[in-house]
MARBA-3410 file (N, C-alpha, C, O; in Angstrom, 1 decimal):
243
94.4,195.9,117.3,93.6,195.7,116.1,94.5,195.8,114.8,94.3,195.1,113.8 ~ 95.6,196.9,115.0,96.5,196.9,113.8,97.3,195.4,113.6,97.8,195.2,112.5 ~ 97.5,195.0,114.2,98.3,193.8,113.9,97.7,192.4,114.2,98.2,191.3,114.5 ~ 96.4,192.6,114.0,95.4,191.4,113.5,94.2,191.6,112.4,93.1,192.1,112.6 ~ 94.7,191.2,111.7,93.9,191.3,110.3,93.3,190.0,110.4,93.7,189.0,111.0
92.3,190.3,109.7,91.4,189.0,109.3,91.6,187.8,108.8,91.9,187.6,107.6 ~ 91.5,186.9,109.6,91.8,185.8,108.9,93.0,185.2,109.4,93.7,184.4,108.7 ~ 93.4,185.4,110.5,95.0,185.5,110.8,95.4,185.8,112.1,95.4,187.0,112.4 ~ 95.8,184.8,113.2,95.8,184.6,113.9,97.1,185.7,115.1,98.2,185.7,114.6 ~ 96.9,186.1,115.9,98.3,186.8,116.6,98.8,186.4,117.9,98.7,187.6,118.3
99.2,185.9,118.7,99.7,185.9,119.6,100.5,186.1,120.2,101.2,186.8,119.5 ~ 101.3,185.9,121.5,102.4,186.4,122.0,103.1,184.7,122.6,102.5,183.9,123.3 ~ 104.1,184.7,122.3,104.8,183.1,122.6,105.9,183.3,123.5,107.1,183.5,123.1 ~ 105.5,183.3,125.0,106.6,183.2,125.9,107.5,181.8,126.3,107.0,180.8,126.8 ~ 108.4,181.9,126.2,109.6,180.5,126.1,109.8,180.2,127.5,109.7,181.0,128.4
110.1,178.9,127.5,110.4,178.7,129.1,111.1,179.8,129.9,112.3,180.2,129.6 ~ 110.4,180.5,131.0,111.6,181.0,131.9,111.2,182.4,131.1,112.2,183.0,130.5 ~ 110.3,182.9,131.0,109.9,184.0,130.4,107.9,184.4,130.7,107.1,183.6,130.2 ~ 107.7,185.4,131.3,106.7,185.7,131.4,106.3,187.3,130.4,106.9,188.1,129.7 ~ 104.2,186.9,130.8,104.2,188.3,130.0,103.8,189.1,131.5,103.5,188.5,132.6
103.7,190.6,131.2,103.4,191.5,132.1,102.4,192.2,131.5,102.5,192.4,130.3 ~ 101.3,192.6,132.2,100.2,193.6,132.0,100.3,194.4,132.3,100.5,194.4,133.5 ~ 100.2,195.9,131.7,100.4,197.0,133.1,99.0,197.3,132.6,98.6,197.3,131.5 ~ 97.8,197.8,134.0,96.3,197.9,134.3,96.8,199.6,134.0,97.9,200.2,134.1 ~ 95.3,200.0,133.5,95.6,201.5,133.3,94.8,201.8,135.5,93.8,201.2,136.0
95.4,202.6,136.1,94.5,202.8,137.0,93.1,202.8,137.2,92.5,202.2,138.1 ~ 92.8,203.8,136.0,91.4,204.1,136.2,90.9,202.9,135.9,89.7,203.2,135.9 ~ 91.0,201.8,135.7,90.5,200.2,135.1,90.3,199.4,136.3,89.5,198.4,136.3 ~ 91.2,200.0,137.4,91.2,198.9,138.9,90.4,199.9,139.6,89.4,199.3,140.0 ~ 90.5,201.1,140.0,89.8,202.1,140.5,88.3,201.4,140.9,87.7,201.0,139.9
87.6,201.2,142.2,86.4,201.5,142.4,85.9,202.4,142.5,85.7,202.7,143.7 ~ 85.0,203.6,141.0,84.9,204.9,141.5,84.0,205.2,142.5,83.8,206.4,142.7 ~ 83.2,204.3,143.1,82.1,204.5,144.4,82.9,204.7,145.3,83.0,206.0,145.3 ~ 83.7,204.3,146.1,84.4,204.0,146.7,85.3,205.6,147.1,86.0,206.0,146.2 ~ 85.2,206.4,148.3,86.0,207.5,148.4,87.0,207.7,148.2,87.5,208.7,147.7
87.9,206.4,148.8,89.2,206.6,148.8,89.3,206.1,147.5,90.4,206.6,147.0 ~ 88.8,205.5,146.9,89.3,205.1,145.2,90.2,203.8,145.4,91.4,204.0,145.1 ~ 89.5,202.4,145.9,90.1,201.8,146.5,90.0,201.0,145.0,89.3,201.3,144.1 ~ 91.0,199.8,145.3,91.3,198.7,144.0,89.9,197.7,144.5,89.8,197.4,145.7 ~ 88.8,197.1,143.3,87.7,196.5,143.9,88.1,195.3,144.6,89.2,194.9,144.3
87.3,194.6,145.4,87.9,193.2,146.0,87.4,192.5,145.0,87.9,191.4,145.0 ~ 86.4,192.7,143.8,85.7,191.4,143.2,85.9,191.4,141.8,85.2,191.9,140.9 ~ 86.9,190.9,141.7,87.3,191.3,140.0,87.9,189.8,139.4,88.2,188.9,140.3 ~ 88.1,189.4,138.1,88.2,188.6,137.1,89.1,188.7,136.5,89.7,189.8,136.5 ~ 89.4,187.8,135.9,90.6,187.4,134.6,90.6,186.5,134.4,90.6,185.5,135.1
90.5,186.5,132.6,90.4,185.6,131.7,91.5,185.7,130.8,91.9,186.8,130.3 ~ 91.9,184.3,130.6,93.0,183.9,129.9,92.9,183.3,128.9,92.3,182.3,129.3 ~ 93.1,183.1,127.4,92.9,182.1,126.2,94.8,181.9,126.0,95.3,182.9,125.4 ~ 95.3,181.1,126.4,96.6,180.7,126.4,96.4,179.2,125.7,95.4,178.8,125.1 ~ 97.4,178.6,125.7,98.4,177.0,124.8,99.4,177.3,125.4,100.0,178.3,125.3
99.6,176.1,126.4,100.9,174.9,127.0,101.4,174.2,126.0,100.6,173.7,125.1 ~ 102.6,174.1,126.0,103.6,173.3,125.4,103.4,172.1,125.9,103.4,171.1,125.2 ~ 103.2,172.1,127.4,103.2,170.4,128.2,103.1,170.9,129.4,103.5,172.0,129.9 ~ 102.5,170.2,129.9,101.9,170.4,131.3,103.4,169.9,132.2,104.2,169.1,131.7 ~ 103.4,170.6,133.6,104.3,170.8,134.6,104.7,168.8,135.2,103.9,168.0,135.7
106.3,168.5,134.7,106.2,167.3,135.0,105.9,166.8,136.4,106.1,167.7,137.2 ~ 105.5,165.5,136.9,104.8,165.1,138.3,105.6,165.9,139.5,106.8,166.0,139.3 ~ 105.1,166.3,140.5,105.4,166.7,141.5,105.6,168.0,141.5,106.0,168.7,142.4 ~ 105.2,168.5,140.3,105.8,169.8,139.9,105.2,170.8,139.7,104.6,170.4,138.7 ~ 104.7,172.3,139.9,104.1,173.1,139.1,104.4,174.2,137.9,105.5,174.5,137.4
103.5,174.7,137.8,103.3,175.6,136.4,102.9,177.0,137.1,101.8,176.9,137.6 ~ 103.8,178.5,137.4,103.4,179.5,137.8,102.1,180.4,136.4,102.6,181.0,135.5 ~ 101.0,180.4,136.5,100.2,180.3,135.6,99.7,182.0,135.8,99.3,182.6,134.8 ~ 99.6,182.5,136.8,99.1,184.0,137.3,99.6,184.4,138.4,99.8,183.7,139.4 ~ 99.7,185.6,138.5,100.1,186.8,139.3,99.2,187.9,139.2,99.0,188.3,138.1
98.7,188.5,140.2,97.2,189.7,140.2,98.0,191.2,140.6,97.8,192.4,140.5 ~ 99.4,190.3,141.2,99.9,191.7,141.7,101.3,191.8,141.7,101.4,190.7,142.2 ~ 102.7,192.2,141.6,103.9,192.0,141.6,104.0,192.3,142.9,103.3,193.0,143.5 ~ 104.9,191.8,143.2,105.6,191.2,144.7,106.2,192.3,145.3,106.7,193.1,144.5 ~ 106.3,192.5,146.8,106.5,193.4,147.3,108.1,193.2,148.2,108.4,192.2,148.7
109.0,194.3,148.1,110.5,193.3,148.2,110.8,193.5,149.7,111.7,193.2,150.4 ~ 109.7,194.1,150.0,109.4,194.2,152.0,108.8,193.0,152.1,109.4,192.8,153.2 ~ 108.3,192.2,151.9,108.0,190.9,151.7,108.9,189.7,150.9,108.4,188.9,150.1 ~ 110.1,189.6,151.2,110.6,188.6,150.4,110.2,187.2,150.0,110.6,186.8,148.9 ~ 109.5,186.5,150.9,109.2,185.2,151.2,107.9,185.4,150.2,107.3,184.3,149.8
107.4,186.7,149.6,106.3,186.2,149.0,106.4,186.8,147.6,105.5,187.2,146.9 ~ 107.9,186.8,147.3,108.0,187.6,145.9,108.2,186.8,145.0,107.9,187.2,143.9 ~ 108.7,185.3,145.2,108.5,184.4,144.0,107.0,183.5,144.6,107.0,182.3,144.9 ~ 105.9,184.2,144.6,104.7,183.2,145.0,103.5,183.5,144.0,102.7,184.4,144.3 ~ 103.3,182.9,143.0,102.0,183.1,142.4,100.2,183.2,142.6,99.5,182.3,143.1
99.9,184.0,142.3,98.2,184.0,142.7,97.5,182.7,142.3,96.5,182.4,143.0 ~ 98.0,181.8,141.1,97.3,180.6,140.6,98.3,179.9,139.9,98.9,180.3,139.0 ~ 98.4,178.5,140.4,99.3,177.6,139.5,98.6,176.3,139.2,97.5,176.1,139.7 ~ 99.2,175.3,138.2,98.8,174.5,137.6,99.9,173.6,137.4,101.0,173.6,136.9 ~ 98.7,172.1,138.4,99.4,171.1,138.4,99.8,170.1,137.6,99.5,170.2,136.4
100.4,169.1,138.0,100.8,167.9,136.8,99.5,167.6,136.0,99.4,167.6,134.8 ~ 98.6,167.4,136.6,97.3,166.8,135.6,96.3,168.2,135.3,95.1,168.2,135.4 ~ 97.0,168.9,135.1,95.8,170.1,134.5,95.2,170.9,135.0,94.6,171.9,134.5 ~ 95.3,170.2,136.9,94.5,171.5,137.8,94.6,173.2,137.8,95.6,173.8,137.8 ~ 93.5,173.5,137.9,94.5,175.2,139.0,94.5,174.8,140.0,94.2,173.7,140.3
94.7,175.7,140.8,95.0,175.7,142.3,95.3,177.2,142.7,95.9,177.9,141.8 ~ 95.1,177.8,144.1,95.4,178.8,144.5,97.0,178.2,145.1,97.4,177.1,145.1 ~ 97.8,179.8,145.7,99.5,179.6,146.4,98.9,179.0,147.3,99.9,178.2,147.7 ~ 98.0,178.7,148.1,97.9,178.5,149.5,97.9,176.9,149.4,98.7,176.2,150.1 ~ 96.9,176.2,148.3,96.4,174.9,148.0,98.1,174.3,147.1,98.7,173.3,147.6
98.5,174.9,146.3,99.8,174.5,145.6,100.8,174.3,146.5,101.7,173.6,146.0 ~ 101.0,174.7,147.8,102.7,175.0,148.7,101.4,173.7,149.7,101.9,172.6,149.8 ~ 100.6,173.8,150.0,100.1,172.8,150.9,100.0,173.4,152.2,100.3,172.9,153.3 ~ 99.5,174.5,152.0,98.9,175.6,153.6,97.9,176.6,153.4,98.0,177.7,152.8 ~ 97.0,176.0,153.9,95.6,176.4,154.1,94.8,176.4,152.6,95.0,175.6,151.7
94.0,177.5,152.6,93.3,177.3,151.3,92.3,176.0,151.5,92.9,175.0,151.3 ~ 91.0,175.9,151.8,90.7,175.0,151.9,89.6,174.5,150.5,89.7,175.4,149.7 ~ 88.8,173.8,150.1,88.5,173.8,148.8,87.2,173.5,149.6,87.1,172.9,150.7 ~ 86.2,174.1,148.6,85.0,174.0,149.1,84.2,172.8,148.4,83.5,171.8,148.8 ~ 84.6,173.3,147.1,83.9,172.3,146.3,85.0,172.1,145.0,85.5,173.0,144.2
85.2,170.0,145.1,86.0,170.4,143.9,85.2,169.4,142.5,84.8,168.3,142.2 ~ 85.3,170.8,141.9,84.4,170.3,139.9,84.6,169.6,139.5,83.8,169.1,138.7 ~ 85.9,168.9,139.5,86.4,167.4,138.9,85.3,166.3,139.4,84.8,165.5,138.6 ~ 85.1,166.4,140.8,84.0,165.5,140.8,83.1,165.0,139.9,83.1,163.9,139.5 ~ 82.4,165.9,139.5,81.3,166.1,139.1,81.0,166.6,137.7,79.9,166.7,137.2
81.9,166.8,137.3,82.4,166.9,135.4,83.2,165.8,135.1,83.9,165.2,136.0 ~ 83.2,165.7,134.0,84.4,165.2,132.8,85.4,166.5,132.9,85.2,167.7,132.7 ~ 86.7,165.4,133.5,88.0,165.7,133.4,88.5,166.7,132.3,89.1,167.7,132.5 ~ 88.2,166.1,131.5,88.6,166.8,130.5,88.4,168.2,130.1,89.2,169.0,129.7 ~ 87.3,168.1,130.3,86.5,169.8,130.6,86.7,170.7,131.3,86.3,171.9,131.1
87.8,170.0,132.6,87.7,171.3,133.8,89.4,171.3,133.9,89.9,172.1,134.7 ~ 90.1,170.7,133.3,91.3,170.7,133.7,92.5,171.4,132.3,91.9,171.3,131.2 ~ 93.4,171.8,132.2,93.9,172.3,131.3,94.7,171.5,130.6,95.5,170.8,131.3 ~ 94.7,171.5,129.2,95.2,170.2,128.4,96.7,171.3,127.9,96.8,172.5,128.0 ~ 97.4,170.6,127.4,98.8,170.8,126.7,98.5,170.4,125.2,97.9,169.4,124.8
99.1,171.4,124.4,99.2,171.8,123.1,97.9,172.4,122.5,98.1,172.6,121.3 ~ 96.6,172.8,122.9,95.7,173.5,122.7,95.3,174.7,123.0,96.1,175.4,123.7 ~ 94.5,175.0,122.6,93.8,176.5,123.6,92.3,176.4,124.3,91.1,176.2,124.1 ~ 93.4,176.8,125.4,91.8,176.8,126.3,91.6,178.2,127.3,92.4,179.0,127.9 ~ 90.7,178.2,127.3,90.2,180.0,128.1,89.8,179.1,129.4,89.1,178.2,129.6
90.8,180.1,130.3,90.5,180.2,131.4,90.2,181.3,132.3,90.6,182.4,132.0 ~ 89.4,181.0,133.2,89.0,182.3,134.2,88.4,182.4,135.6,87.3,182.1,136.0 ~ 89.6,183.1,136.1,89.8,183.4,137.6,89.0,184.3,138.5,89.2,185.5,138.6 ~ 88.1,183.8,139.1,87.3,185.3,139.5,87.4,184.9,140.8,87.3,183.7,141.1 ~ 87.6,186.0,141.8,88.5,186.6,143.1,87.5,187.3,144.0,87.4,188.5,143.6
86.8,187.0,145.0,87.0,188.1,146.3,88.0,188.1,147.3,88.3,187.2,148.1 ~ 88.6,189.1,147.1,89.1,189.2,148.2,89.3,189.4,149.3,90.2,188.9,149.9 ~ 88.6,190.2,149.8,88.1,190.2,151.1,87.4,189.0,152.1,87.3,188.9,153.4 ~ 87.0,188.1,151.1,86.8,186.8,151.4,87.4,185.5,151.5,87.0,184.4,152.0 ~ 88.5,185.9,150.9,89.2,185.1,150.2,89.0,184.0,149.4,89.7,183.0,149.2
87.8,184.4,148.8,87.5,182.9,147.6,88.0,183.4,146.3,88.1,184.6,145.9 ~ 88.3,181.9,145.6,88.4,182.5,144.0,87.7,180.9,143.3,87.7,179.9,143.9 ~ 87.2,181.0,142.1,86.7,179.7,141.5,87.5,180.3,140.2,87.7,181.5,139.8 ~ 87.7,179.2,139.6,88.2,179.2,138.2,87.7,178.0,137.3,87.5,176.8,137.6 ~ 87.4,178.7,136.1,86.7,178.3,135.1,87.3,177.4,134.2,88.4,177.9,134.3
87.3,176.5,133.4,87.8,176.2,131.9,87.0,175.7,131.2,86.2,174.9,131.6 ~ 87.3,176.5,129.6,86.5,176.6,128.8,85.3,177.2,129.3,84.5,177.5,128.4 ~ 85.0,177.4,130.1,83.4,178.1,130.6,82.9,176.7,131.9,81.8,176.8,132.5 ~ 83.6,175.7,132.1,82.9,175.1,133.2,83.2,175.3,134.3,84.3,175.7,134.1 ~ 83.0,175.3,135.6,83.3,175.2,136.8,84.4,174.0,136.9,84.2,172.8,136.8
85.7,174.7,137.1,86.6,173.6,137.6,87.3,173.2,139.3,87.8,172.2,139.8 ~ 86.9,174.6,139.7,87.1,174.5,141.3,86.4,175.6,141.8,85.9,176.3,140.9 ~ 86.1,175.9,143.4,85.4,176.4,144.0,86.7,176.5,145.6,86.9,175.5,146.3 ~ 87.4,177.7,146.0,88.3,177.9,147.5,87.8,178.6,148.0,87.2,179.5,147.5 ~ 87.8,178.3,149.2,87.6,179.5,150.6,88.7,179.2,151.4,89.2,178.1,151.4
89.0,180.1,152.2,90.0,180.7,153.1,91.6,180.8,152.3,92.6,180.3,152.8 ~ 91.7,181.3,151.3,93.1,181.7,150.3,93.0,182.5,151.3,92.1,182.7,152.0 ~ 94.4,183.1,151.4,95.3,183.9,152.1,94.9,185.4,150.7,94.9,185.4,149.4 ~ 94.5,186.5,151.9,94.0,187.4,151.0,95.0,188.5,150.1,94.9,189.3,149.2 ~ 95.7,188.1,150.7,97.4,188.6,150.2,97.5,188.1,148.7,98.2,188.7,147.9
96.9,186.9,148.3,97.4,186.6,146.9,95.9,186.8,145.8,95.4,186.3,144.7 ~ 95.7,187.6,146.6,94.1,188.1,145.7,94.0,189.4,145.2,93.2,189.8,144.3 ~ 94.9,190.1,145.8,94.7,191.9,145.0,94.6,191.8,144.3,94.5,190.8,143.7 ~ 94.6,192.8,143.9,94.4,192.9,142.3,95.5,194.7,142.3,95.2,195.7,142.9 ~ 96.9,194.5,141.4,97.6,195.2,141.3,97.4,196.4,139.6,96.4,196.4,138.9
98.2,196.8,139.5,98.7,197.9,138.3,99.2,196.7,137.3,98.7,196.7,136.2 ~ 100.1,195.9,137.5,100.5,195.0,136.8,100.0,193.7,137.5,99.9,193.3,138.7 ~ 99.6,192.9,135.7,99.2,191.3,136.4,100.4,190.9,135.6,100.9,191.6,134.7 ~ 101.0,189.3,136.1,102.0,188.6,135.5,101.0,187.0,134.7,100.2,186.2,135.2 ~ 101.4,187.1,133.8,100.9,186.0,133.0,101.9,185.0,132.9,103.1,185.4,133.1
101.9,183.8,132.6,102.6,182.5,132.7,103.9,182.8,133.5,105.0,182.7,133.0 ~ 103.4,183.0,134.9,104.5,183.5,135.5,104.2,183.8,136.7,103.1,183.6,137.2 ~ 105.1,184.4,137.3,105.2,185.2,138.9,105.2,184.6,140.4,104.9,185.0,141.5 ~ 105.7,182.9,139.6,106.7,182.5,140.8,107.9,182.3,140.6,108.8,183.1,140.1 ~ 108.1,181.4,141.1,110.2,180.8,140.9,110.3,180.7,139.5,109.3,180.6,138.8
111.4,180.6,138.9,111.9,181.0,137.9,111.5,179.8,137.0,111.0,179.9,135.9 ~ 111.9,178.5,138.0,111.8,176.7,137.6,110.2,176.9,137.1,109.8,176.3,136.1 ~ 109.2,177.9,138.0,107.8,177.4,137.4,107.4,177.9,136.3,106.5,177.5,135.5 ~ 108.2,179.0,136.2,107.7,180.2,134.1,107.8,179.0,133.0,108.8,178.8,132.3 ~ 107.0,178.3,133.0,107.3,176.7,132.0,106.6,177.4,130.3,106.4,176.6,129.3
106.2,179.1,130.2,106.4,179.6,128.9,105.0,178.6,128.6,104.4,177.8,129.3 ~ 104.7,179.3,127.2,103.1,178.8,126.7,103.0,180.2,125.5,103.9,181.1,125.6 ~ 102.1,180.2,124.8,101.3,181.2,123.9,100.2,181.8,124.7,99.5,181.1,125.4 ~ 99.9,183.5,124.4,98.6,184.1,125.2,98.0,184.6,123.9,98.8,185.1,123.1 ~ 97.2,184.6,123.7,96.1,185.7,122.9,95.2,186.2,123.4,94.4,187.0,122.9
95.2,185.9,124.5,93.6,187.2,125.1,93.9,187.3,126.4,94.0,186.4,127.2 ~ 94.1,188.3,126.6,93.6,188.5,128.4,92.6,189.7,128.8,92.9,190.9,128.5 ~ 91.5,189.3,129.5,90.7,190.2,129.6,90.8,190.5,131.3,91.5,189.9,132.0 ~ 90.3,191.3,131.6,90.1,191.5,132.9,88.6,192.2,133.4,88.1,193.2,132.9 ~ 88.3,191.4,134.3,86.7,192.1,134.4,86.6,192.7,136.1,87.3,192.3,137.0
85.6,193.8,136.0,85.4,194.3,136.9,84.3,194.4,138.0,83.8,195.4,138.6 ~ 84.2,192.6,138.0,83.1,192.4,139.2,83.5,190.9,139.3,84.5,190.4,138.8 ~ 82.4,190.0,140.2,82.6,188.5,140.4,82.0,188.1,139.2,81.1,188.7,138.7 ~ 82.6,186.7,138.6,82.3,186.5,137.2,81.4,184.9,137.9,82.0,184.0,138.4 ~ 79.8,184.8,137.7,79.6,183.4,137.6,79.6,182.0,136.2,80.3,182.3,135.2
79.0,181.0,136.4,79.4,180.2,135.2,78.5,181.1,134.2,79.2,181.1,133.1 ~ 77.7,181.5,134.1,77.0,181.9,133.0,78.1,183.0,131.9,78.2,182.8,130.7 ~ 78.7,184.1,132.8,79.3,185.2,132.5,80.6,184.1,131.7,81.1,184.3,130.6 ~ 80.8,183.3,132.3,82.2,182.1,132.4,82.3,181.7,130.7,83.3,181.9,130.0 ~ 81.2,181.2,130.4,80.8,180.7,129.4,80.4,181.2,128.1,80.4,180.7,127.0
79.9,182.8,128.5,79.9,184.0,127.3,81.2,184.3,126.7,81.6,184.6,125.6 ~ 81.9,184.0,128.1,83.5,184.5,127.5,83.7,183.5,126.9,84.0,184.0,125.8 ~ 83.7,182.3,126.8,84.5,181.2,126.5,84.0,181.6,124.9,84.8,181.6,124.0 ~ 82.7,181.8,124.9,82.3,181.7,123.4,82.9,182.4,122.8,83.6,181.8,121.9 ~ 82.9,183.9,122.9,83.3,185.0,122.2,84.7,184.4,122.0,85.2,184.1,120.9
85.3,184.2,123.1,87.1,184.2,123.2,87.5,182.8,121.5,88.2,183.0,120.6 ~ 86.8,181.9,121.6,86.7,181.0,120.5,86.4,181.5,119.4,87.3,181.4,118.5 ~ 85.2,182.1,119.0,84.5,182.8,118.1,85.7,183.4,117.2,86.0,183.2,116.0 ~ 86.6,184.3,118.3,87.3,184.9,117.0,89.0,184.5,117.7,90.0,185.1,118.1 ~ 88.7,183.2,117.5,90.0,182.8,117.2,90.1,181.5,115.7,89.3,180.6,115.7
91.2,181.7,114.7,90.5,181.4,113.7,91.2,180.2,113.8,90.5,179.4,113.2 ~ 92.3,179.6,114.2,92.8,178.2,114.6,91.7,177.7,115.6,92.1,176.8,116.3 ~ 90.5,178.1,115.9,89.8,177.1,116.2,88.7,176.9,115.8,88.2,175.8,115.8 ~ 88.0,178.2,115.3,87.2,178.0,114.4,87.2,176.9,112.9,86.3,176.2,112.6 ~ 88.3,177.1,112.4,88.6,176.2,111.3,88.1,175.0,111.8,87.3,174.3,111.2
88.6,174.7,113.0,89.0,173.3,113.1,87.6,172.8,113.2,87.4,171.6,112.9 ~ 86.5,173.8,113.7,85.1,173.8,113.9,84.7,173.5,112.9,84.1,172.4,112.7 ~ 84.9,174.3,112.0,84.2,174.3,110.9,84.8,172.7,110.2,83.9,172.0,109.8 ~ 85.7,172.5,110.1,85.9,171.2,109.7,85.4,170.2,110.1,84.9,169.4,109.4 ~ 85.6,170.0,111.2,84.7,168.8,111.9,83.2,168.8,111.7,82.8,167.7,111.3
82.0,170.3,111.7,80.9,170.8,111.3,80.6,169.5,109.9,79.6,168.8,109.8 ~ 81.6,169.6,109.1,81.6,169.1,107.4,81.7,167.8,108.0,80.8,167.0,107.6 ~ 82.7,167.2,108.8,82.9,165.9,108.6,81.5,165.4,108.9,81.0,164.6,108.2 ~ 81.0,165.8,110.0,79.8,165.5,111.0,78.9,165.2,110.0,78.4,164.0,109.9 ~ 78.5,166.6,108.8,77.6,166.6,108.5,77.5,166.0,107.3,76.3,165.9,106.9
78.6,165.5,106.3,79.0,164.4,105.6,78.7,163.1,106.1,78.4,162.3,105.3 ~ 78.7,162.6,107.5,78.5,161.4,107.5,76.8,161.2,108.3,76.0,160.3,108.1 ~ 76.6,161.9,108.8,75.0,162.5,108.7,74.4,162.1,107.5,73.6,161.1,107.6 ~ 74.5,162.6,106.3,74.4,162.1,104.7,74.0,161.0,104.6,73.0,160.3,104.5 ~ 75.6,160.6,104.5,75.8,159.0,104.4,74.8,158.1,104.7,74.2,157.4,103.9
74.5,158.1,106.5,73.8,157.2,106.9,72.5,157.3,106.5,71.9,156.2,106.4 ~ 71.9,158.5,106.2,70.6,159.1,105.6,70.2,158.2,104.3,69.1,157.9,103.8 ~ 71.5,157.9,103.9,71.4,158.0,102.4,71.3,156.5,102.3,70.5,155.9,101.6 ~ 72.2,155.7,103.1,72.2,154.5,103.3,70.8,153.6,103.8,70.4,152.7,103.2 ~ 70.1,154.1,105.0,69.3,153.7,105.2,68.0,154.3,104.3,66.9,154.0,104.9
67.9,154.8,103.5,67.2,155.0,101.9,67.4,153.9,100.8,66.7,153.7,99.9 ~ 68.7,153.1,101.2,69.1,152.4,99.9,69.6,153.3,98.7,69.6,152.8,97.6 ~ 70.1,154.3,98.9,70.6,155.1,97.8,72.1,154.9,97.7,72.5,155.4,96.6 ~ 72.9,154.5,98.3,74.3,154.2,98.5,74.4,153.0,98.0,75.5,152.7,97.5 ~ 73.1,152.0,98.0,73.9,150.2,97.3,73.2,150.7,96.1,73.9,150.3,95.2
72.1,151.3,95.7,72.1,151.6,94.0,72.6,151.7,93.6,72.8,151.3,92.5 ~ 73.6,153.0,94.5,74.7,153.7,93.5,75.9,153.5,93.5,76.7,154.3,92.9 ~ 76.5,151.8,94.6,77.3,151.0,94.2,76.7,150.5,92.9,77.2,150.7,91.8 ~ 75.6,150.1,93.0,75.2,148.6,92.0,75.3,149.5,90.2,75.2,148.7,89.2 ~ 75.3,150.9,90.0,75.1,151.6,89.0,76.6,151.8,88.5,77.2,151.8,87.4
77.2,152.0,90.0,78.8,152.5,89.5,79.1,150.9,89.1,79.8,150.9,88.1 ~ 78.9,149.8,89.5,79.6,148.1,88.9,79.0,148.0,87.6,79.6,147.2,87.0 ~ 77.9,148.5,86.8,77.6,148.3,85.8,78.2,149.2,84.8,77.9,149.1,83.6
END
């Protein structure tokens, strides 16, 4: 809050080959029902990030990490929980390397592209919501349904003390971007929940609001216009201004 004042935007701008790190306070991942005080399986994360440029063909974008890598595990220490492909997709590690992960349902179908997929040089909120024990996760953009997985490998679903942002695979995928929000929620997030965030997350971002509010005026400037035109009040007030 101290280093965002009103009116004035803050973010954090990670360069290619540079990630950010979250460190989770415990008590935040803690399920306190739970005796052993286990980390929940059904938890979220929401991201309001800007790409420089989307991952060139053939290629990905290491976009999230839920948990840092275990070095008893080497084969899975540069592997990310969510990456993003040449045309804007997410994808789970399992669906990105091309083993298992199977897709239940995919939202591109059935939306505009544009909507569900993540664009380069803007901001858009995204969000990942995880069971794990099941291994599904669906992710959101801007608040719509953009994919729907079952059978992710449940290994890339925990949920850790630290999450990694634009990052936490191979070094080649940290392709860097701007973050200003990351939230983390502590249950399964549906589209409704998806889309509250999306609002809020815009709401008080003021490089987008402006741009709202601008467009708002243009809209409603030529709204006018036509009003005014099909009145005949626009060729009077040619025919007044030629006299």
């Amino acid at each position: 809050e101290r280093s965002d004042p009103v009116g004035k935007q803050t973010m954090i701008v990670c360069e290619p080959g540079c990630e950010l790190t979250l460190h989770v306070p415990p008590m935040a991942i803690v399920d306190p029902s739970h005796p052993l005080g286990h980390t929940p399986s059904q938890f979220a994360v929401t991201l309001e990030v800007k790409l420089v440029s989307l991952p060139p063909k053939g290629q990905l974008a290491a976009m999230l990490r839920f948990a840092p890598g275990d070095i008893a595990h080497a084969r899975r220490l540069h592997r990310a929980s969510v990456y993003l492909e040449e045309g804007g997709r997410l994808q789970s590690a399992d669906r990105a390397v091309g083993r298992g992960g199977k897709a239940v349902k995919e939202a591109l179908e059935c939306q505009d592209v544009e909507q569900t997929t993540v664009g380069a040089g803007r901001w858009v909120v995204v969000t990942v919501t995880v069971d794990s024990k099941a291994g599904k996760m669906q992710t959101y953009v801007d608040g719509c349904l953009a994919s729907m997985e079952d059978g992710v490998d449940v290994r890339d679903l925990q949920l850790g003390q630290r999450i990694i942002i634009l990052g936490g695979g191979k070094a080649a995928q940290t392709r860097g971007g701007s973050v200003r929000r990351v939230l983390v929620h502590d249950g399964w997030v549906d589209e409704a929940d998806a889309k509250a965030t999306y609002v809020e997350c815009v709401n008080g971002n003021q490089a987008v609001t402006g741009k709202l509010r601008r467009l708002q005026a243009i809209w409603r400037a030529r709204r006018t216009r036509k009003a005014l035109e099909k009145e005949g009040v626009m060729k009077r007030l040619k025919e007044t201004r030629k006299k």
